[in-house]
Phi, psi and omega in degrees: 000144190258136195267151204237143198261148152273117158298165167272158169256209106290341166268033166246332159262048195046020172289134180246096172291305185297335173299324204290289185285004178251335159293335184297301173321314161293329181281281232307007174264323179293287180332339185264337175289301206265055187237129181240144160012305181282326143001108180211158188073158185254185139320089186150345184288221140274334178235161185250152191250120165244166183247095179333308170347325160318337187261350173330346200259337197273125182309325204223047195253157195253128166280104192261130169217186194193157180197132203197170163217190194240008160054213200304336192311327209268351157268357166277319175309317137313325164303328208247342199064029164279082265209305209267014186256321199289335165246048172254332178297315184321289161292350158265009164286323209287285203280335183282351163245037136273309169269023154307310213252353164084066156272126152298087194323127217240279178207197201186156162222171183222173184221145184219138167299175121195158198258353160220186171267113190232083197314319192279300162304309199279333165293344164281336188293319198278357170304296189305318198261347174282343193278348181252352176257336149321290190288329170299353176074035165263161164247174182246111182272013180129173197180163163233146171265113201225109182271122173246062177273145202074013150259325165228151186308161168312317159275012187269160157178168201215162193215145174232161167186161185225131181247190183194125168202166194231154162222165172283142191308315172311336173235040178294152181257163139145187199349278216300002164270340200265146192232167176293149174072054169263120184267170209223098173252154186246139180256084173327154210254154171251013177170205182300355172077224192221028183206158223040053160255017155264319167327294206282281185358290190296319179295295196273027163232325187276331175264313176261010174030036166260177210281139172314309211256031156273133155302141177226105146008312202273339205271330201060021161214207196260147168324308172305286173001272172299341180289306178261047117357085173341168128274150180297114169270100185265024181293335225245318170302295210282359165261022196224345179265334182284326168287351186269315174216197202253138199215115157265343196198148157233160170244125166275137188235114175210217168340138173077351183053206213290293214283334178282323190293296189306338184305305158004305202247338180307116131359127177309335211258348157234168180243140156283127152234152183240138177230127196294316210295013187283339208190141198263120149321148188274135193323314192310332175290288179315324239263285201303297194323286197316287190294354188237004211041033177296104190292171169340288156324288179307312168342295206273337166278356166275283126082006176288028186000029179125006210213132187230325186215137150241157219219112189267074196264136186273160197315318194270000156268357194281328160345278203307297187312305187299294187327317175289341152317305197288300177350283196267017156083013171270150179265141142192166209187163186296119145242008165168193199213151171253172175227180180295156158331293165061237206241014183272116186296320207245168229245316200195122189244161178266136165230156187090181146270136183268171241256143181266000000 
């Protein structure tokens, strides 16, 4: 008698395609709130389609893209099981270091890991980033979903996305506009944003071991909470402070923190200085130092310490610009000027104290 063999598959090797396809179906109602006009064709195809033609009005227009992820933050999210917050962090890595350059946002796709499919889950996620392609004025043209077992646990998953947005040449933002005495505005952060959180890791979960789901006194919620905190999306602000007032430069405040970022944008031949003492940082910050012992420095070069978007202006918009902020409900305020370079090694430094 012949013993009769099983072949392999993909689904033995822990790939689930209807799973795969019963997540497209569940995203695909979120995908449809972020479809603008230029949009063509749905969800499922191979390519996502916009219709350039659209760009016919801009005499000279520059195509701005940008591609990020939101880095460990996606493990307080797995810990916590919260799926549908992470991808509003996402799009504002993405579309907010576009309209730096005063680029408008166009569409964006995103790509999400996971070490199994969980339909439900990964709908959540995709949930998560149409509701941020709303508040950025993007549409979401497609993503892909990619199951890796054995490379990553059944709950592990990591999210990317890539954008796209255009401006007119004549009115690109950035160094070469900005002059001395040039103000410095700062758009408050809403917590840590999406960047050091292998630091805030390490300190308040692997050192001071406290619990996601503790309540913390300085915070007024549970730890978990304040950690997936969105991030704040400020393309809509800063595309709308541009049309309001005269804006030479924005600083996306992420990685590396405040004083490397604004460098960023600084002229070789001036400096940024920021005086701390403008603004008090939010208890999450005091929070991270204070339990990890973290110097200053270090704080800050990790970091956005309260400050998620700035803004370079000349003296005689700073009115207009702050009014038009509070108009749409961003907190800011004068946090420094720029000045010549003179003897200064770095595009921009912090002074002072912040504000108790």
């Amino acid at each position: 008698m012949t013993e009769k063999t099983t072949g392999a598959s993909y689904a033995a090797a822990g790939v689930d395609i209807e799973a795969g396809d019963r997540a497209v179906e569940l995203m695909k109602e979120w995908v449809k709130k972020t479809q603008r006009p230029e949009v063509l064709g749905g969800l499922g195809g191979f390519a996502g389609l916009f219709d350039a033609s659209a760009l016919k009005r801009y005499e000279r227009p520059l195509l701005a893209s940008a591609t990020d992820g939101v880095g460990t933050k996606v493990d307080i999210a797995r810990r916590l099981g919260v799926y549908d917050t992470i991808g509003h962090d996402l799009v504002a890595m993405v579309m907010d270091d576009i309209v730096v350059c005063g680029a408008e946002p166009l569409f964006m796709t995103d790509y999400i890991c996971v070490g199994k499919v969980h339909p439900e889950r990964v709908a959540a996620i995709v949930k998560g980033i149409a509701e941020g392609c709303v508040l950025a004025g993007c549409a979401l043209v497609g993503g892909e979903t990619a199951e890796h077992p054995g490379l990553l646990g059944p709950d592990d998953f990591d999210v990317a996305g890539a954008g796209t947005g255009v401006v007119e040449y004549n009115r690109l933002l950035g160094a070469d506009r900005i002059r001395t005495g040039d103000a410095v505005i700062a758009m408050a952060s809403s917590g840590l944003h999406s960047n050091g959180y292998s630091l805030v890791r390490h300190v308040l979960l692997d050192r001071a071991g406290m619990p996601l789901e503790g309540h913390v006194e300085e915070l007024g919620r549970t730890l978990g909470e304040e950690l997936l905190e969105p991030t704040k999306i400020y393309s809509l602000d800063c595309l709308a402070l541009t049309r309001t007032a005269e804006v030479h430069a924005y600083s996306h405040i992420t990685g590396g923190g405040l004083a490397a970022n604004l460098a960023r944008v600084i002229p070789d031949h001036l400096h940024a200085t920021v005086d701390r003492a403008t603004w008090a940082p939010g208890a999450i910050f005091d929070l991270v130092g204070k339990a990890g012992q973290v110097e200053r420095l270090e704080l800050e070069k990790t970091l956005n310490m309260g400050v998620g978007m700035m803004a370079v202006v000349p003296q005689e918009s700073v009115d207009v610009a702050l009014t038009a902020l509070a108009d749409r409900g961003v907190d800011a305020w004068v946090a420094g000027e720029i000045l010549d370079r003179g003897d200064h090694t770095e595009g921009a430094t912090l002074t002072g104290s912040y504000a108790s």
